[in-house]
Every structure is written in structure tokens, then in C-alpha cells.
MARMI-806328 format. One line per field, with one value per residue (C-alpha): x, y, z; residue number from 0. Coordinates in nm, 2 decimals, decimal comma, always signed. Layout:
% MARMI-806328
X = [X | ...]
Y = [Y | ...]
Z = [Z | ...]
nr = [NUM | ...]
This chain:
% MARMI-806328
X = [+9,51 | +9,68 | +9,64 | +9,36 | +9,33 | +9,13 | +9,30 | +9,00 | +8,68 | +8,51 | +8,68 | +9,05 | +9,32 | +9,68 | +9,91 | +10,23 | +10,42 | +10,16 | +10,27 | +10,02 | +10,02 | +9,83 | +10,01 | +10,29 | +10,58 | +10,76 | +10,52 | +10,51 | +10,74 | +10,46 | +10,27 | +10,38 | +10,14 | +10,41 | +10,28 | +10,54 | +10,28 | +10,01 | +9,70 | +9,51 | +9,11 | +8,93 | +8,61 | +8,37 | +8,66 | +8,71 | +8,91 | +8,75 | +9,03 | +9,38 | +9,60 | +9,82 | +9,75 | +9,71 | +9,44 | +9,23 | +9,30 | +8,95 | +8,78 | +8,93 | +8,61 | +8,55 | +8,49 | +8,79 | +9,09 | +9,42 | +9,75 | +10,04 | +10,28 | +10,49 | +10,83 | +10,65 | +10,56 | +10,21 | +10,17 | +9,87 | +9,91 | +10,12 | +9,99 | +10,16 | +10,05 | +10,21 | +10,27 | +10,19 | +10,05 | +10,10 | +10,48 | +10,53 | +10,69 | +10,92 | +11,06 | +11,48 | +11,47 | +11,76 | +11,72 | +11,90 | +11,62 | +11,25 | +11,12 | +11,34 | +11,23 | +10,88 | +10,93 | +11,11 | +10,99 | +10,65 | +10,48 | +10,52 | +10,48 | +10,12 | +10,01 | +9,89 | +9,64 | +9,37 | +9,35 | +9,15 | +9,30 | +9,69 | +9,57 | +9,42 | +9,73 | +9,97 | +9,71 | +9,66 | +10,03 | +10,10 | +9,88 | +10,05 | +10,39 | +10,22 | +10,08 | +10,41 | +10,56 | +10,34 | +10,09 | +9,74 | +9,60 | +9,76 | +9,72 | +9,74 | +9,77 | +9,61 | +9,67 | +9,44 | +9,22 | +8,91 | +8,97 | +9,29 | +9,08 | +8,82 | +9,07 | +9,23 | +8,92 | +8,80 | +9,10 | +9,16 | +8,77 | +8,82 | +9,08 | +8,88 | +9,15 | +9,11 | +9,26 | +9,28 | +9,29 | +9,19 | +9,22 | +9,49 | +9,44 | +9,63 | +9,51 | +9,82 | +10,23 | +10,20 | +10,16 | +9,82 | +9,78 | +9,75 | +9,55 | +9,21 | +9,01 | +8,88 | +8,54 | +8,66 | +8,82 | +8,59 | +8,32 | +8,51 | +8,58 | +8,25 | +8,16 | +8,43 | +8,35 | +7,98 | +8,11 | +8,34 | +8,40 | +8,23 | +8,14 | +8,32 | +8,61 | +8,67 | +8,79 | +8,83 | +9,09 | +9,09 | +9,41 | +9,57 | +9,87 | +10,08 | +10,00 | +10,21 | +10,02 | +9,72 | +9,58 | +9,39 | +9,06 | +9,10 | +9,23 | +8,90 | +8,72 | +8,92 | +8,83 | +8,47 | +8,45 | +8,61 | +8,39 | +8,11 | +8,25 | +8,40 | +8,48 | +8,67 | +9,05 | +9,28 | +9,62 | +9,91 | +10,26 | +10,42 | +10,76 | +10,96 | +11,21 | +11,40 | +11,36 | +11,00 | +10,91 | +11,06 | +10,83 | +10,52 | +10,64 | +10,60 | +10,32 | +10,12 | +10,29 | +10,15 | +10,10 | +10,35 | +10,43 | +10,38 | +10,15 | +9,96 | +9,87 | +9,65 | +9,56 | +9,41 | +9,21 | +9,07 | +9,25 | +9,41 | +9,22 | +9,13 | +9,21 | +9,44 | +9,81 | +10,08 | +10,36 | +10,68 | +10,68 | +11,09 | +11,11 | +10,89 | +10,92 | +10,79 | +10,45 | +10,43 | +10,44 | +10,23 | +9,93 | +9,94 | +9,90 | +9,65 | +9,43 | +9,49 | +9,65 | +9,91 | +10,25 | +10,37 | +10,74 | +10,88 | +11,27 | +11,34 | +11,23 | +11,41 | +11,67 | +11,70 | +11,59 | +11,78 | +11,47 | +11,61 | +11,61 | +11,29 | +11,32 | +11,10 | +11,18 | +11,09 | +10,78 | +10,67 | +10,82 | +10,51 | +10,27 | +10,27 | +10,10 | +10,33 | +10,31 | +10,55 | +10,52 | +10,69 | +10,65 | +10,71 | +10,82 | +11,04 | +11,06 | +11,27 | +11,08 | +10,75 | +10,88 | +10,78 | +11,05 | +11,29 | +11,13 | +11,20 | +11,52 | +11,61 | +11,35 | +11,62 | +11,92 | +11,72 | +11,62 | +12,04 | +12,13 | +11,92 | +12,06 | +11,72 | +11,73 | +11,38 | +11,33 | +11,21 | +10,92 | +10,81 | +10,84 | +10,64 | +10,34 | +10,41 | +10,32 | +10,05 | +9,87 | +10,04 | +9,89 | +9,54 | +9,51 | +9,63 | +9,38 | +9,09 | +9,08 | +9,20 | +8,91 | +8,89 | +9,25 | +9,61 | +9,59 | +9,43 | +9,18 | +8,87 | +8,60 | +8,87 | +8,92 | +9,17 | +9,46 | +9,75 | +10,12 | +10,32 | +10,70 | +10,93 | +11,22 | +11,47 | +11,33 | +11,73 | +12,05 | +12,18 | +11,80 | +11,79 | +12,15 | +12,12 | +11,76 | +11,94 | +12,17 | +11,84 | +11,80 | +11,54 | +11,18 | +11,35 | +11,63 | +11,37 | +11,22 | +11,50 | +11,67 | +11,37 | +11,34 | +11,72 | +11,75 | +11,40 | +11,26 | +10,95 | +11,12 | +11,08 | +10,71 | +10,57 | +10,19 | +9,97 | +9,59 | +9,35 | +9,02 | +9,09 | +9,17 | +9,55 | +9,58 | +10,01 | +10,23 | +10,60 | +10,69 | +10,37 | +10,42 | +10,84 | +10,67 | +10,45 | +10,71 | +10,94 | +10,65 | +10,56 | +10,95 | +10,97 | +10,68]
Y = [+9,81 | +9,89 | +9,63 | +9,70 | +9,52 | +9,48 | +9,82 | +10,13 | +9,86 | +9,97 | +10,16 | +10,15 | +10,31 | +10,37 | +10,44 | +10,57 | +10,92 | +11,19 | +11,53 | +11,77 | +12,20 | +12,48 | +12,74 | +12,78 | +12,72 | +13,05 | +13,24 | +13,05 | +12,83 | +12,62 | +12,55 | +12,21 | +11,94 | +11,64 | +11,37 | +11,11 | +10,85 | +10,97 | +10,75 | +10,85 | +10,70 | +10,64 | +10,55 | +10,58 | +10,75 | +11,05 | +11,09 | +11,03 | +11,18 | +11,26 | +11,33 | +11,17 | +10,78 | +10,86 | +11,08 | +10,86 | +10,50 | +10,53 | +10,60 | +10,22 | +10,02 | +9,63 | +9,70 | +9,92 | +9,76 | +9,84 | +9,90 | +9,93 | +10,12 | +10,21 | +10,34 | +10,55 | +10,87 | +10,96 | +11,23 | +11,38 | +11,28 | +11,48 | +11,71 | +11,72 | +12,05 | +12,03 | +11,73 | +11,54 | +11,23 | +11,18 | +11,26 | +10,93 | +10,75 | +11,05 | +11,11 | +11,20 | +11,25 | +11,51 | +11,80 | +12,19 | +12,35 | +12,40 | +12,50 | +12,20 | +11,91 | +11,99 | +11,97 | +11,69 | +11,46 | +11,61 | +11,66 | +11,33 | +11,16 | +11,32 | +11,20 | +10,88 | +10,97 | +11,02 | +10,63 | +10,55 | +10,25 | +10,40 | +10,64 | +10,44 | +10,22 | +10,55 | +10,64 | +10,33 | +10,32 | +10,69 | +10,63 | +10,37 | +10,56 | +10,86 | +10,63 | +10,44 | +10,83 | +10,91 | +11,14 | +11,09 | +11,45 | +11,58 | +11,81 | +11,65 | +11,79 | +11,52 | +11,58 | +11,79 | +11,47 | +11,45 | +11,04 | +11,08 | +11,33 | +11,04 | +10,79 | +10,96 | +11,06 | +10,67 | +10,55 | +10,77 | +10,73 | +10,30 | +10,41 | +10,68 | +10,93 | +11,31 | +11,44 | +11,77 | +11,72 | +11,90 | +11,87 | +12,06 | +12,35 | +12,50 | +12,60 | +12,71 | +12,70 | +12,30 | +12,03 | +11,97 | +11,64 | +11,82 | +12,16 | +12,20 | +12,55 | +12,83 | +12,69 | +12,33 | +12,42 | +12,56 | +12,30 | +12,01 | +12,16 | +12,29 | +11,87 | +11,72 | +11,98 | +11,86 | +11,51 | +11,50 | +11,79 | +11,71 | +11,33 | +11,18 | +11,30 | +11,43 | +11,83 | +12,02 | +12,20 | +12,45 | +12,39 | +12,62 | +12,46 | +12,82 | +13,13 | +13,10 | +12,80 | +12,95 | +13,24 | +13,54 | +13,42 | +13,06 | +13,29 | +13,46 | +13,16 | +13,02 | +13,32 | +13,28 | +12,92 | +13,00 | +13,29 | +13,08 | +12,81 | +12,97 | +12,63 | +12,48 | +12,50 | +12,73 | +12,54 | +12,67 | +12,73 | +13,10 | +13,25 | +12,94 | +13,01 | +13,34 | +13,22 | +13,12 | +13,47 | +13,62 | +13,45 | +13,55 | +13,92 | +13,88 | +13,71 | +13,93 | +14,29 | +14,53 | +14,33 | +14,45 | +14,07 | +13,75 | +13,70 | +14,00 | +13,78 | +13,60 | +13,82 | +14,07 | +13,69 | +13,67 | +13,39 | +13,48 | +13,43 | +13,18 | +12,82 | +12,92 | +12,71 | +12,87 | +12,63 | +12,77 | +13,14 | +13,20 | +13,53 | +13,75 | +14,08 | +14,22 | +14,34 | +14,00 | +13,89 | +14,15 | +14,02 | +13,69 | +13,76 | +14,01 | +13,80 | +13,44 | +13,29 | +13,01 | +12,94 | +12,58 | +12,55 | +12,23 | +12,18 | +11,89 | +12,03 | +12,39 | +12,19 | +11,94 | +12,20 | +12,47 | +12,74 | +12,93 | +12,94 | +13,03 | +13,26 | +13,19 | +13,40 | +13,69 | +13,53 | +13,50 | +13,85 | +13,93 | +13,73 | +13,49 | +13,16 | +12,86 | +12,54 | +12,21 | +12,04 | +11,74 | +11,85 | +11,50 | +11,47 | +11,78 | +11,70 | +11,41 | +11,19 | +11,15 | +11,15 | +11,48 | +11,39 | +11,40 | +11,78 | +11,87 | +11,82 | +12,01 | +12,32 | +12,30 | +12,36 | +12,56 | +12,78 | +12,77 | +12,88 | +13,27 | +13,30 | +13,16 | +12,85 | +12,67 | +12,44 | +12,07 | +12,10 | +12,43 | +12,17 | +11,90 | +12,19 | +12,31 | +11,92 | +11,89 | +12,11 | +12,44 | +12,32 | +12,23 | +12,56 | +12,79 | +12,50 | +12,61 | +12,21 | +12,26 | +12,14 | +11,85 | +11,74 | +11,82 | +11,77 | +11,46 | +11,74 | +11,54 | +11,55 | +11,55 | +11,29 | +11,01 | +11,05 | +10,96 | +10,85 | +10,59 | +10,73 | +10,45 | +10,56 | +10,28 | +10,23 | +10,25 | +10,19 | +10,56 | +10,66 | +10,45 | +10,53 | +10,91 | +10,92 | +10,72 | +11,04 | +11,29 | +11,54 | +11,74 | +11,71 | +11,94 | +11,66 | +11,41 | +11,57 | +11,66 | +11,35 | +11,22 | +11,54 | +11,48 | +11,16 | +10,98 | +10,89 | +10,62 | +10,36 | +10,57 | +10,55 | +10,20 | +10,26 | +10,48 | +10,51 | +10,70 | +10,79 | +10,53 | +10,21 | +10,09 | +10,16 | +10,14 | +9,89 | +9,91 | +9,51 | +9,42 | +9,70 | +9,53 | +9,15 | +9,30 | +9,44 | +9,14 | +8,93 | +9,18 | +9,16 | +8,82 | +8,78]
Z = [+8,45 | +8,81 | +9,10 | +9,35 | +9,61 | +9,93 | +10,10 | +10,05 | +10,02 | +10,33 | +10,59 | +10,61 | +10,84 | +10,76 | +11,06 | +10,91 | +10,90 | +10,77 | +10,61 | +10,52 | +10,51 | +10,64 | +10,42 | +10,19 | +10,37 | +10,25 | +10,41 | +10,78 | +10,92 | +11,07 | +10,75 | +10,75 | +10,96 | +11,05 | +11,25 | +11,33 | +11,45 | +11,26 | +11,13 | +10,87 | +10,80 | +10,50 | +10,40 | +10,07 | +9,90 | +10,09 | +10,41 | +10,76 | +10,99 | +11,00 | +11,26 | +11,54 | +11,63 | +12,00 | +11,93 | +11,63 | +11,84 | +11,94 | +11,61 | +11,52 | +11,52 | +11,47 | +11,09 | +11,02 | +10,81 | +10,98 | +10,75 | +10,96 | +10,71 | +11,04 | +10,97 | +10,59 | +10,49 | +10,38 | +10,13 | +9,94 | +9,57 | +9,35 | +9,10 | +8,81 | +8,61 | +8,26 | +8,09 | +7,74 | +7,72 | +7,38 | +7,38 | +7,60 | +7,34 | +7,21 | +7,53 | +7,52 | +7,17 | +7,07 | +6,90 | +6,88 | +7,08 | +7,08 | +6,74 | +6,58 | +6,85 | +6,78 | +6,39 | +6,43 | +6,68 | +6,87 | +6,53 | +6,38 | +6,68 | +6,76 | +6,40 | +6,49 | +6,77 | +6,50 | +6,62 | +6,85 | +6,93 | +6,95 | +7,15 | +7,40 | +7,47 | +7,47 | +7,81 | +7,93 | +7,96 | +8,08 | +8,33 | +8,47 | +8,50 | +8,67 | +8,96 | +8,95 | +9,01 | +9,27 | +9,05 | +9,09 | +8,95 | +8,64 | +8,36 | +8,03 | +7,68 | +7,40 | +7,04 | +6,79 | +6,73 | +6,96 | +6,98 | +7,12 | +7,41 | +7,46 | +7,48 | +7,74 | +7,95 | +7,92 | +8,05 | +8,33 | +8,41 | +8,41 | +8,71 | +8,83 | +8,84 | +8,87 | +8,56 | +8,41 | +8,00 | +7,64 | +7,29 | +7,13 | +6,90 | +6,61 | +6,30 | +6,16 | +6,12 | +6,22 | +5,95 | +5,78 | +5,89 | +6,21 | +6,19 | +6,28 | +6,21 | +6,40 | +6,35 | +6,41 | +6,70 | +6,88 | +6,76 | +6,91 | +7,25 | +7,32 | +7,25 | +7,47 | +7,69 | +7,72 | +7,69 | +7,95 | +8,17 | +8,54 | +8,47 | +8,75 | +8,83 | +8,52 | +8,43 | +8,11 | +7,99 | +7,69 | +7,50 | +7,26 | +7,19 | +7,15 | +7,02 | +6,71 | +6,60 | +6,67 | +6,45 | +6,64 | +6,51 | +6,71 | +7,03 | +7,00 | +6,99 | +7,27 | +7,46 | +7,38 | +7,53 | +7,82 | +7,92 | +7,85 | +8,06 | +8,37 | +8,54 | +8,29 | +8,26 | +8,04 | +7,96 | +7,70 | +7,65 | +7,75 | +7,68 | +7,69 | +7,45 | +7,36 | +6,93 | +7,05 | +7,17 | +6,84 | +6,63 | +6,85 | +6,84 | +6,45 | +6,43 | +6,68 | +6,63 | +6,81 | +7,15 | +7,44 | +7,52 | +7,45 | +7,78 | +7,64 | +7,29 | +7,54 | +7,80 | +7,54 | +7,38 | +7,76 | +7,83 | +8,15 | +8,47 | +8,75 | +8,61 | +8,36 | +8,36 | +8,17 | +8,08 | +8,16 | +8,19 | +8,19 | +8,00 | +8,22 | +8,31 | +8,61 | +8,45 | +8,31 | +8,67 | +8,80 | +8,55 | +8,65 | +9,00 | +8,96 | +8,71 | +8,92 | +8,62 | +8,71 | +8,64 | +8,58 | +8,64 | +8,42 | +8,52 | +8,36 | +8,05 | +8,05 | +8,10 | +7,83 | +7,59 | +7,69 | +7,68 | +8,02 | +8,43 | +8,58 | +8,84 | +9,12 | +9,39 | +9,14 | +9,11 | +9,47 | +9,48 | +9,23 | +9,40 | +9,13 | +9,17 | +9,10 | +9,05 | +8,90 | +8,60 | +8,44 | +8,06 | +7,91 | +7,70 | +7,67 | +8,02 | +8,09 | +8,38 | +8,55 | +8,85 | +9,09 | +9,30 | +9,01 | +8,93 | +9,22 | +9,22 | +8,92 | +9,09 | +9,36 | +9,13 | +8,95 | +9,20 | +9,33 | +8,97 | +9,04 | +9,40 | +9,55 | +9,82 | +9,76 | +10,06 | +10,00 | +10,23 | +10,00 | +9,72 | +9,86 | +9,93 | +9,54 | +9,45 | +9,65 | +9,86 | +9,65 | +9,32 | +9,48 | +9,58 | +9,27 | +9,06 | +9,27 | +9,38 | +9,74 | +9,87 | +9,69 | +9,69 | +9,75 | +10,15 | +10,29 | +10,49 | +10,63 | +10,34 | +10,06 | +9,78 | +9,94 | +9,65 | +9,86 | +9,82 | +10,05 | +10,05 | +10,14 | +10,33 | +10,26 | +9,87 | +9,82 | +10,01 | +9,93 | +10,05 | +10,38 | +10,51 | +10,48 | +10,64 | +10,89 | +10,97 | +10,89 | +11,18 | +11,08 | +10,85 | +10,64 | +10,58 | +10,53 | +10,30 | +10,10 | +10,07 | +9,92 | +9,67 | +9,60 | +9,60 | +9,51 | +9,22 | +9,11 | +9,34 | +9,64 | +9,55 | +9,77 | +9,71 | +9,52 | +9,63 | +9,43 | +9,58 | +9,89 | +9,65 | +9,64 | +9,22 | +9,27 | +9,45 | +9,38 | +9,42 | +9,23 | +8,97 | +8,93 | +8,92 | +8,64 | +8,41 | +8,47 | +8,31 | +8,03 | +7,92 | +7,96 | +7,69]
nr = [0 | 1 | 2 | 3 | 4 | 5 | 6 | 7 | 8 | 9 | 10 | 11 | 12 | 13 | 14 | 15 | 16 | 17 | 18 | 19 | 20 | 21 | 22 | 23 | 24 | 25 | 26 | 27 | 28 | 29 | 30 | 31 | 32 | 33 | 34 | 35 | 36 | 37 | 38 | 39 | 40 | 41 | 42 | 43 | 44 | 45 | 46 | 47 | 48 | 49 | 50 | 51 | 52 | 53 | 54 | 55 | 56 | 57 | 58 | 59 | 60 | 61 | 62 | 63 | 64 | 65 | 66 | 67 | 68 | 69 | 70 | 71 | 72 | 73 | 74 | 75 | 76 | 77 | 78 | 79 | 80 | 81 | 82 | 83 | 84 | 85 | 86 | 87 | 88 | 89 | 90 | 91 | 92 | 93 | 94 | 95 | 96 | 97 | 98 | 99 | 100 | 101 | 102 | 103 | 104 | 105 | 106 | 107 | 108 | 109 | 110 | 111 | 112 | 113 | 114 | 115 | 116 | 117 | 118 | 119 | 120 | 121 | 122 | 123 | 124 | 125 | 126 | 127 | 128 | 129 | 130 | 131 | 132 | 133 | 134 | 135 | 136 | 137 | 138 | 139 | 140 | 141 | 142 | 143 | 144 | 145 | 146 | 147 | 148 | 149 | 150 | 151 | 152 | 153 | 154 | 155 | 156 | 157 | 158 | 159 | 160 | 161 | 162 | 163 | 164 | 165 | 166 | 167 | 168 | 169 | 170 | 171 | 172 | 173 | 174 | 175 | 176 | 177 | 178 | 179 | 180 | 181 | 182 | 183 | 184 | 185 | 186 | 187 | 188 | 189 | 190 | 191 | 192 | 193 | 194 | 195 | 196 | 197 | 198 | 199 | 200 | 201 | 202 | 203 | 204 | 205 | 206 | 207 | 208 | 209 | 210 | 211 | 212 | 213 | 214 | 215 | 216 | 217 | 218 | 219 | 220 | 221 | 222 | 223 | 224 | 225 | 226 | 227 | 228 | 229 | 230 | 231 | 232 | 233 | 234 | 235 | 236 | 237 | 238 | 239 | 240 | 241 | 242 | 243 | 244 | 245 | 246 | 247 | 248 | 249 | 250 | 251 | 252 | 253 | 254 | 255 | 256 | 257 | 258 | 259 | 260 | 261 | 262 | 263 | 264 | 265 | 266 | 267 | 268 | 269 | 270 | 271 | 272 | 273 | 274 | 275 | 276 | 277 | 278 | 279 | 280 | 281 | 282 | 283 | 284 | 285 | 286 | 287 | 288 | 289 | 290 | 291 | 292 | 293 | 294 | 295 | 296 | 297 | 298 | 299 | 300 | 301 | 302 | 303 | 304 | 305 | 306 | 307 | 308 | 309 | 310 | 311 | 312 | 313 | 314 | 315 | 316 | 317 | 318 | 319 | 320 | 321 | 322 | 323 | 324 | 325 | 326 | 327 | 328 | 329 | 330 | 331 | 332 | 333 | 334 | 335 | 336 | 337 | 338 | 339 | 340 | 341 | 342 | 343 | 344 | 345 | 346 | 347 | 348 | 349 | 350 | 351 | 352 | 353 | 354 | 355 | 356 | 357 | 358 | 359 | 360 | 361 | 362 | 363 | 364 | 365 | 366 | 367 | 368 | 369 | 370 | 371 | 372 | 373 | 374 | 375 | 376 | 377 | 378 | 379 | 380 | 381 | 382 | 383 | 384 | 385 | 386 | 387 | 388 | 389 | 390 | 391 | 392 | 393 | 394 | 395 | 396 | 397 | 398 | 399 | 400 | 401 | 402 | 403 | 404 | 405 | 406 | 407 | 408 | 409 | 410 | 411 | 412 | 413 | 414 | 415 | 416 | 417 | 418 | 419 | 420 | 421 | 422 | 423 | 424 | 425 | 426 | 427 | 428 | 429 | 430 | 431 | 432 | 433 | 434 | 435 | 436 | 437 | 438 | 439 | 440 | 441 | 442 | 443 | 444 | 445 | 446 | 447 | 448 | 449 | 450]
């Protein structure tokens, strides 16, 4: 279980460099709130006030807990909108492509969350690294078993996390061992959904895993359960992968894409995250913005798989909503810093410059907003959940010496999207209580190896 100390028990201040937005930061060049003495309040979970320490001194009463964090950057949490929980211990395995890795590694791997047990550690453990990382909301694919679903919601509830997170479907081209039915399908999500979806800060998300393991009959009951449940989440997979997008053309002739096989299976709307997204074409991009679907842009994992280059200024051309995902463990860190990164080159690779401080809103305050949470998180508002980060500056001696030369919060920012990763990540606080601290998160995996 993460440290929590004394820090959030009551009401608690943090005076520190505070970024927070007000837009997107394509679309205004004053989107980005900056304070350079800032102080932030919390109290009962949620935040107080924000804003510059020479205008909050006086809201610092006898019974308020003081945290001078002078010299670091306060960021919302980051929101990390792809990623599998149960492909922790698979991450960097090699393989050809797609289609083989998941054959060979994903697969197999996922077998063994029909234990309760197995699947407990696995969260208990990818937890940890997200709030080492910096990520305090996420969403989270499980397995096709509904213990490994409970075992991730009781986990994440024990740290009283906001997490986004569904049982896998497929009920067909995927081994036996993991295929569920139409019927089944259906059956267990409508229970976890009852189970789990709203209990504290806990969110459903209906998960087909991708249409070509997924006949139309388990679409259609997909479909069903998210009409019936308007506040839940959508999350699959979308034109990822040119040999990917050939097998869905045969399995579902007659469609005029592969975002169509869904669309048509009402399953694009408000709430619904599409991993990936690469091989679009402009009415592909015109749907998502017009039905509110999202995009989730995993880097790391394009990357080391070699699916494609999303193009995201064609995207924000389209009015497309986008966000950033990790995708372990196609995806190759936790780290949002380290995804943003690769966005960067990403973006460099289609002609596009995408600005750190555009990245930081994508992480935060972005994703909020295209989840229909940004009231709740993704900008340390007053009212909002207190899910905040603690960026340390000198984390490294390549970090510390160029923010020495930094002339700009642009430069700031982008040293720490270039050059950060989880040790750039000091403290982690999840709905006000510290849940992260760097030097007590190194003393505790010193004495795990040790034993």
C-alpha cells in the first residue's frame, strides 16, 4: 500500500509553482494559469483555493498545515486514457507486430486472472507504478474474467483512486480459455456495472476488446448496455494496425470502415475512448467529432509495435477530441512524461509542432474534459477532487542544469516532457492525502530487493 502521511488530514496548504488551464492551449495563448508563487488549499478532499500566495496568505488560519514545496511545480494528476493492467508483467516482450504479440504474449499472459488472488497482486502493483508516474485517474482494461474486474476495483477503492475500468469482451478469434458469450458478456457487465460503477470513486467502462474478437451479436449487446447506461464508459481498440484493419474489413463486409463496425453497434458517443485511431480518414474524423467519441493517442505503443504515426493536427483540424494514453503494455512506460515525449516526435514526424504546455492540458485538464470529468478533476478548480502531482525540478542533474538556463514556461515545461520520467515525480496526492513520495517510494524497493 502507498505511504500516507499526515499531509491532507485536515486542512493543508501547499505553496509551490501552480499550473493549471482555462482552454486548450492551441486555441488561446492564455489558456495556461502559471503562478510562480502560487499556494494551493485543501480540505475534506477537494480543493479550497488556488491561486497566487499573496493573494491566499490570509485564508492561512491557526489550523491549516503549511507545506512549503517552494522552488516545485504543482500539476493536476495525469490521466492516463489507455492502458492494461493485466499486461504489467508482459511489458517489452518482442514480437513482429500486433496480431503476433497478442498471440503470443497478451493472450497467455491474461490467462491467469481467472485468480482472484493473481489478480489482485498484478493491481496492487500497477497501482503503485501509476502514482509513482504521476497518474492518479486512468483507464484500465482487466481481462475477460469478472475477478480480475473486482480485484482491480477493490484495490483501487483501498486507495481511493478515481479509476475508469471494465471487463474485457470477446467471444471469438481469441483462445477458449479466454472467450466469454454474447449472453455472458453482457450478463457480467450489467453485474460489475451494478457492482461497481458510482461506488466511490469508482467508473465503468464497457470493454469490447476489438471488433474482430467480438462477433456482431456481442456488439449489439454492447450497444444495448450502453444505451441503457448513458453514464458509463465505452473503451476499445480502432484502426491500429494496417493487417488489423484487413481482418475487420473481412470479418464485417459491408461496413465503410472499421470505426463504422462500431458506430453502426451504437457505440460511439459521449464517453467513448478509442485506443489509437491511426488509419483515419477524414469522415472517420468527422464522426468522432460530431458524435463526442474520443481519441486516445498511445506513442509509446505505435511505436514499439510499429502500427503507424497518428496525425494529430488532422485531428484538431476535424475537431476531434484527443487525449494520451500509455497502452502498457504495448506501450513501453507508465510514465505521461515519457508519452509525451514520443507525442512530440510523433507529432515532428507529420509536419506538426505540438507544444509541451498543449501536452500537459492533454494529461490533465484536456482529458477531464473530453471524459465529461472536468468538473471533478483534471484542474485543481475550487470544488474539484484534490488529485495532484509535485514536479521536482532538479529530480536529475540533466533536469536541474537546463531548467537552470529555462527562459520561458514553455521551456519548463518541455524539459520536463523531454526529459522527465517517474523520478521527476516528488509526490503524488490523491483526493488531498500524500499516496506517492519519491525517496520513500526508492527506500521501499531497496528493502523489497533486499528480501
Amino acid at each position: 500500500m502507498s505511504p500516507i502521511d499526515k499531509h491532507g488530514v485536515g486542512r493543508t496548504a501547499y505553496r509551490a509553482m501552480l499550473l493549471g488551464f482555462a482552454g486548450d492551449p492551441a486555441e488561446s495563448d492564455d489558456a495556461a494559469r502559471f503562478e510562480e508563487d502560487g499556494l494551493l488549499i485543501v480540505e475534506a478532499g477537494h480543493v479550497v483555493a488556488k491561486g497566487s500566495y499573496a493573494a491566499l496568505a490570509d485564508q492561512l488560519t491557526p489550523d491549516t498545515q503549511l507545506r512549503d514545496l517552494t522552488g516545485k511545480l504543482i500539476v493536476p494528476g495525469f490521466i492516463d486514457t489507455h492502458v492494461h493492467y493485466p499486461q504489467t508483467d508482459m511489458i517489452a516482450s518482442p514480437a513482429s507486430g500486433l496480431l503476433p504479440w497478442l498471440e503470443h504474449y497478451t493472450f497467455p499472459t491474461e490467462r491467469r486472472f481467472s485468480d482472484a488472488a493473481s489478480a489482485r497482486e498484478t493491481a496492487d502493483f500497477f497501482l503503485e507504478e501509476l502514482l509513482a508516474c504521476g497518474t492518479t485517474t486512468a483507464l484500465v482494461y482487466c481481462t475477460v474474467h469478472k475477478e480480475s474486474v473486482d480485484a482491480f476495483f477493490a484495490a483501487s477503492e483501498a486507495r481511493q483512486l478515481r479509476m475508469i475500468a471494465g471487463k474485457v469482451l470477446m467471444d471469438r478469434n481469441c483462445p477458449e480459455f479466454l472467450r466469454d458469450t454474447a449472453q455472458s458478456g453482457y450478463d457480467d457487465s450489467a453485474e460489475l456495472i451494478a457492482r461497481w460503477h458510482g461506488k466511490g470513486r469508482q467508473l465503468y467502462a464497457l470493454t469490447p476488446r476489438f471488433a474482430p474478437t467480438s462477433t456482431p451479436e456481442q456488439l449489439q449487446a454492447c450497444g444495448a448496455l450502453a444505451q441503457a447506461h448513458p453514464d458509463v464508459f465505452v473503451q476499445t481498440h480502432v484502426a491500429e494496425n494496417v493487417d488489423e484493419i484487413k481482418w475487420v474489413a473481412a470479418l464485417y463486409p459491408g461496413y465503410r470502415s472499421y470505426l463504422d463496425v462500431y458506430d453502426r453497434h451504437g457505440l460511439l458517443r459521449r464517453r467513448a475512448i478509442y485506443g489509437h485511431c491511426i488509419h483515419f480518414d477524414d469522415r472517420d474524423r468527422a464522426r468522432m467529432a460530431e458524435s463526442g467519441a474520443v481519441a486516445s493517442h498511445c506513442p509509446t505503443s505505435n511505436l514499439f509495435l510499429g502500427s503507424g504515426l497518428f496525425d494529430i493536427a488532422k485531428a484538431g483540424a476535424h475537431g476531434m477530441a484527443v487525449t494520451l494514453g500509455t497502452d502498457v503494455g504495448g506501450g513501453t512506460a507508465f510514465s505521461m512524461l515519457r508519452t509525451m515525449n514520443e507525442a512530440h516526435k510523433v507529432a515532428r514526424l507529420s509536419g506538426h509542432h505540438l507544444s509541451a504546455t498543449r501536452m500537459f492540458w492533454l494529461a490533465t485538464a484536456g482529458a477531464a474534459q473530453a471524459l465529461d470529468l472536468d468538473g471533478t478533476i483534471g484542474t485543481l478548480a475550487p470544488q474539484t477532487e484534490a488529485d495532484f502531482i509535485v514536479l521536482d525540478p532538479q529530480a536529475t542533474p540533466l533536469l536541474e542544469r537546463r531548467m537552470q538556463r529555462a527562459e520561458s514556461l514553455e521551456e519548463r515545461l518541455f524539459a520536463f516532457a523531454l526529459l522527465g520520467d517517474d523520478r521527476a515525480v516528488f509526490e503524488t496526492y490523491v483526493a488531498g492525502r500524500c499516496v506517492h513520495r519519491r525517496d520513500d517510494d526508492a527506500r521501499r524497493r531497496r528493502a523489497l530487493a533486499a528480501h
